[in-house]
N, C-alpha and C positions, 0 to 999 in steps of 0.2 A: 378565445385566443387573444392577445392582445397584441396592440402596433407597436408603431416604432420609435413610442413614450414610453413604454413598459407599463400603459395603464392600460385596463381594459374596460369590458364596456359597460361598465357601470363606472365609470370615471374614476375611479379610485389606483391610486397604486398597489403595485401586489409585491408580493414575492421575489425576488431577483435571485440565480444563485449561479454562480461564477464556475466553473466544474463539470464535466460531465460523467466523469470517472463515478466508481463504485459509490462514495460518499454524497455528490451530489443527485445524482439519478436514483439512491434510495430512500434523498431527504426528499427530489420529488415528489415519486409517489406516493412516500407516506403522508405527506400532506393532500394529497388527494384523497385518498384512504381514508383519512380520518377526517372527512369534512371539510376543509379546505374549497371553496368555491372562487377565490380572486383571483385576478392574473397572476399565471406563474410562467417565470422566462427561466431555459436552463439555455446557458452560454458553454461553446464549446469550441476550444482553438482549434482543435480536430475537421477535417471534414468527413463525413457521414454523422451514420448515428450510434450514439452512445452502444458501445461492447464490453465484452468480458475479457477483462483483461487480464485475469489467468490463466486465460486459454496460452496466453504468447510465452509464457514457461513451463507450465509443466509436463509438455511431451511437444518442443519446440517443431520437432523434426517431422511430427506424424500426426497434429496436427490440423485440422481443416479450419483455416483463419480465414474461408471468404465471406463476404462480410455478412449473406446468410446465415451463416452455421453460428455466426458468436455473436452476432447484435443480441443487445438484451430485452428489444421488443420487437415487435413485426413495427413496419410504419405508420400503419395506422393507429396501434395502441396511444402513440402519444396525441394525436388528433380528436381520439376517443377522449383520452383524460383532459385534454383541453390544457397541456404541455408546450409551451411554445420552443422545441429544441432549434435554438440557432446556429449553424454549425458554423467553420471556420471564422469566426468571430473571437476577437482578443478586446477585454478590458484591458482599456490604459489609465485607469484615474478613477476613484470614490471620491465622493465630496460629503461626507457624513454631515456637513449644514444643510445642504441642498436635498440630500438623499437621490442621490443622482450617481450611475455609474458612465463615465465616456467610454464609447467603444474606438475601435482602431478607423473605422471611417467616420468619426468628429460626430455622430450623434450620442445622446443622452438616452440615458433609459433610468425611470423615478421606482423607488421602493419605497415600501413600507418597512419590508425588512430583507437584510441582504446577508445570502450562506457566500462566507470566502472558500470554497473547496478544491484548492488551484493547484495539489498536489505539489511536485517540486520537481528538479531537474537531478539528475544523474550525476552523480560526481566527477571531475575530470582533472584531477591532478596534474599540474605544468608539466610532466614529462610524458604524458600522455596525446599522441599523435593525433590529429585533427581526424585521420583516417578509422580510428577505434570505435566503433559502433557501440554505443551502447542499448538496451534492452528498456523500452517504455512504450513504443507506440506499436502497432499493428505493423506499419511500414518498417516501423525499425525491424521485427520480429523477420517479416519477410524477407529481408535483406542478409539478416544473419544467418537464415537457412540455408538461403542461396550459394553464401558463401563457403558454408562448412561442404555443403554437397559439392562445393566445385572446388575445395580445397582438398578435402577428405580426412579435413582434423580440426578439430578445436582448442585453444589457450583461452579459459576462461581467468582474466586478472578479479580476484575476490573468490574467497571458500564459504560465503553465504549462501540462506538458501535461494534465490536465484541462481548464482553459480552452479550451484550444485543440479540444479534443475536443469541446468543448461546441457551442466558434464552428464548427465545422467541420459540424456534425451540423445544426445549425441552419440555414446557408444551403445544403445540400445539400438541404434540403426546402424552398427559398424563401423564407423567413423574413430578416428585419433582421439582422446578426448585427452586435455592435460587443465590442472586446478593448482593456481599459482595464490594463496595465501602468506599474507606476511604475517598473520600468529599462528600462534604454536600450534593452533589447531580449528577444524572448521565449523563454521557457525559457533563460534564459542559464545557472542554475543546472545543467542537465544538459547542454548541447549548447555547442561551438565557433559562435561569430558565424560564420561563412559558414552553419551551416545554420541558425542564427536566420534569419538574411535569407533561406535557401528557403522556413522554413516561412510567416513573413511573407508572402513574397511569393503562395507559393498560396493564400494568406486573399484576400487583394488580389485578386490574379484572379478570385476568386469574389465578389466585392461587400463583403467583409468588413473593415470599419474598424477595422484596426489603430492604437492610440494609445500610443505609450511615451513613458516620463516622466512620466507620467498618474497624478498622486496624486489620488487621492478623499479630498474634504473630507468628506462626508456622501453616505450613501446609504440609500435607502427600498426598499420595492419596485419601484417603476415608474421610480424617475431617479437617475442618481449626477448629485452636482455634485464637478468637481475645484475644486484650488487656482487653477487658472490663469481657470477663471470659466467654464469650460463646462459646460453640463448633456448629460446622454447619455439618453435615453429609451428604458423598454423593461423587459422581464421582467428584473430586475435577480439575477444570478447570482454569489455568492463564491467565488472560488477562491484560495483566497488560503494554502492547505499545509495544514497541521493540526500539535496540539501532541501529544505521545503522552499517555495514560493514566498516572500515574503512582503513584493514591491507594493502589490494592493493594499497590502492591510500596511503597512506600513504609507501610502501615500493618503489613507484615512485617518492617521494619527492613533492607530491600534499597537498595544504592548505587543512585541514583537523577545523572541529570545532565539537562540542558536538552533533551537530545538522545533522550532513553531510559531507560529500564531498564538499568544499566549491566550486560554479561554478559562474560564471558571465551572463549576462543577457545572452546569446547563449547556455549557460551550458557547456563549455570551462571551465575546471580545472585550476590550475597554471602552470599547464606543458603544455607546445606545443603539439598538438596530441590527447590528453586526453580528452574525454569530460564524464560525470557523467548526468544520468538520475534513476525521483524513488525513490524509499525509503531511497536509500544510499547517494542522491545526498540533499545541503543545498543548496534551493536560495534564489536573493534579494528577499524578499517581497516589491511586488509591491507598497507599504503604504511606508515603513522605510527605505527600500536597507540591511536591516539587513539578515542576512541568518536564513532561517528557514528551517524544513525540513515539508514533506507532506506525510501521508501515506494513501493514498487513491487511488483505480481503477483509477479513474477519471482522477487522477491528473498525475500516471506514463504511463496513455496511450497519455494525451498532451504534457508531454515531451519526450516521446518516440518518438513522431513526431517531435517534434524538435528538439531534438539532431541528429535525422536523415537528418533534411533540412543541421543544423550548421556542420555537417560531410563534408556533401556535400560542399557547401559555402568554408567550411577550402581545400578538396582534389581541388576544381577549381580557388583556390587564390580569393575568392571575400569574401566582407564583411558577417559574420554570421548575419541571422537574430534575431531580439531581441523577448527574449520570454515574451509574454503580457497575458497568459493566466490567467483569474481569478479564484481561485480554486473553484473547485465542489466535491462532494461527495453527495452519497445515504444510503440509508440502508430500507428494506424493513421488518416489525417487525406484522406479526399477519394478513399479508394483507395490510398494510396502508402502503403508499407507501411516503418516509419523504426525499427531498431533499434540499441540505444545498449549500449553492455559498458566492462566498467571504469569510467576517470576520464574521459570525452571532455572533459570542461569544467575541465580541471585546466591550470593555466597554464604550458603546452609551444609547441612545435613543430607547427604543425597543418598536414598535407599531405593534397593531393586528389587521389584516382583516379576521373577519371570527369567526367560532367559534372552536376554539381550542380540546375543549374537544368531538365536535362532529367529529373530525378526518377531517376535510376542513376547513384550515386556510392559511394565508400570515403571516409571523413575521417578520417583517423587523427591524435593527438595522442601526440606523444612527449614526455619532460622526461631531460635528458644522455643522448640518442640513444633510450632505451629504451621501444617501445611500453607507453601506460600507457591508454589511450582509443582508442574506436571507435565508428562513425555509419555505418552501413550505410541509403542509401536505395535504395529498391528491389532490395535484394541480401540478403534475409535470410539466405540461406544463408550469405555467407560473416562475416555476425557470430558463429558456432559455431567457424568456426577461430581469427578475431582474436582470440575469449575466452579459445580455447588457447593462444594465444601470449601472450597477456597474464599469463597463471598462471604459463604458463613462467617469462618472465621474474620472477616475482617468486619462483622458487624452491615455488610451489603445484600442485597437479593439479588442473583441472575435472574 
């Protein structure tokens, strides 16, 4: 274990990594896993210990968020791996000369190399009332259940798939559920309109008031009012994305874009030292080389393994491995279980295997013939091969 220099007891600096969400806690371990013997600190503004933090959406309502049932080790595991998890601890400052991070009570802690995995904050638009809870922390989760069961309805603001997980979790236990979207339709950002209009329509069959187009003028806790002059009533819930973390890496002198932490194909920052994995981190897309960001399990537990290998790679002088990973995301809505890989939402060619509205289809999206996207409902299995074929084509290995 190491003190409260971040060195440990072979005197040397280790490991520092800022996060304790999915992307950090899997760059962890795999750096244990794979040989890894020098101090390693994981920082967490949270207090307890690092959870799964999909448990808090997708069956909000049902459930069991105590902090047994969804920690992602027992407490000894991280004592065993020789884990230094510090909990309710906030980074204020990197000094990338020094290699020194400040914490929130004025001490220092030294790296050799340091993961920024600081995930990002929740959106909250000026008209957006102090009272609107949004959806990121265990406590947040708890609060929001409380509230619908003591309301007996839910206004989810956003038709993403969080929202949708929300409205779904909600009227699967009886509850009001209403899904206020201001485009034309839900989750357009990850998914091809034919399965917008499935997932719509299982809302619909379940009681659930679907409204797109639906800009909220103001909203409180208990009521959105849109532009168009309706009021919606009910435990008022935002889902509206989040922005990434940006102040660390940017108080390090690291490229920084709208999008991320900007990293290179290894997830290497512009600082020596630094690597960004996760919600906070922007990479090339594999299609453009453009920086995007990803906010998805899926995706901060494949770079969490890789910023763990390129750690490695940088502490033993050899070349960082390149990251080829093609994105994946799920979401589970009513029992039907909907995975999504690649671009599915990228403006192609969109063909169907299957019958869509019987909840067992294939949606694939292609752009100049070449599978680039895929929507598996009810066929999990076979979104593992379309992701192969998807890598293929772009010249990558999953």
């Amino acid at each position: 274990m190491s003190d409260q220099t971040g060195i440990g007891t072979g005197g040397q600096p280790g490991v520092v990594i800022i996060g304790a969400g999915t992307a950090g806690v899997t760059a962890a371990t795999t750096l244990r896993n794979s040989g890894y013997e020098g101090a390693l600190t994981l920082l967490s503004a949270e207090s307890g210990l690092p959870y799964r933090r999909t448990a808090l959406s997708k069956d909000l309502m049902a459930a069991d968020l105590s902090v047994e049932r969804i920690s992602l080790q027992k407490p000894d595991f991280w004592d065993a791996k020789q884990i230094d998890v510090r909990a309710s601890v906030r980074a204020m400052a990197v000094d990338p000369d020094a290699r020194t991070v400040t914490l929130d009570d004025g001490t220092t802690l030294d790296y050799r190399a340091l993961l920024l995995a600081t995930g990002g904050s929740p959106l909250r638009p000026a008209w957006l009332d102090a009272a609107v809870p949004t959806l990121r922390t265990r406590d947040d989760a708890l609060g929001i259940r409380d509230a619908i069961a003591a309301s007996g309805g839910l206004v989810v603001i956003g038709g993403g798939l969080i929202g949708l997980e929300l409205a779904a979790s909600a009227a699967a236990h009886g509850h009001r559920a209403t899904v206020l979207e201001a485009a034309d339709r839900v989750a357009g950002r990850v998914v091809p309109a034919v399965v917008s209009d499935f997932l719509a329509g299982i809302h619909r069959e379940r009681g659930v008031d679907i409204h797109t187009g639906a800009c909220a003028e103001s909203a409180t806790g208990g009521e959105v009012a849109c532009v168009d002059g309706s009021r919606h009533a009910g435990t008022v819930v935002a889902a509206l994305g989040m922005a990434p973390d940006l102040a660390l890496a940017s108080s390090a002198g690291a490229e920084t874009v709208a999008e991320g932490i900007v990293v290179d194909g290894s997830l290497a920052t512009s600082v020596a030292g630094i690597y960004a994995a996760g919600d906070a981190a922007a990479l090339p897309d594999l299609r453009t080389g453009q920086p995007v960001k990803g906010e998805h399990w899926f995706g901060a537990t494949d770079q969490g393994k890789a910023a763990a290998q390129s750690i490695l790679a940088g502490l033993d002088g050899r070349e960082a491995p390149r990251f080829t990973e093609v994105p994946r995301a799920w979401t589970m809505q009513y029992g039907v279980n909907v995975q999504m890989v690649g671009w599915p939402s990228a403006d192609g060619d969109v063909r169907v295997d299957g019958e869509v509205t019987a909840g067992d289809a294939t949606v694939t999206t292609h752009v100049g013939g070449d599978l680039v996207g895929a929507v598996t409902i009810g066929r999990a299995a076979a979104a593992r091969e379309l992701r192969t074929q998807i890598a293929a084509g772009l010249g990558s290995s999953v």
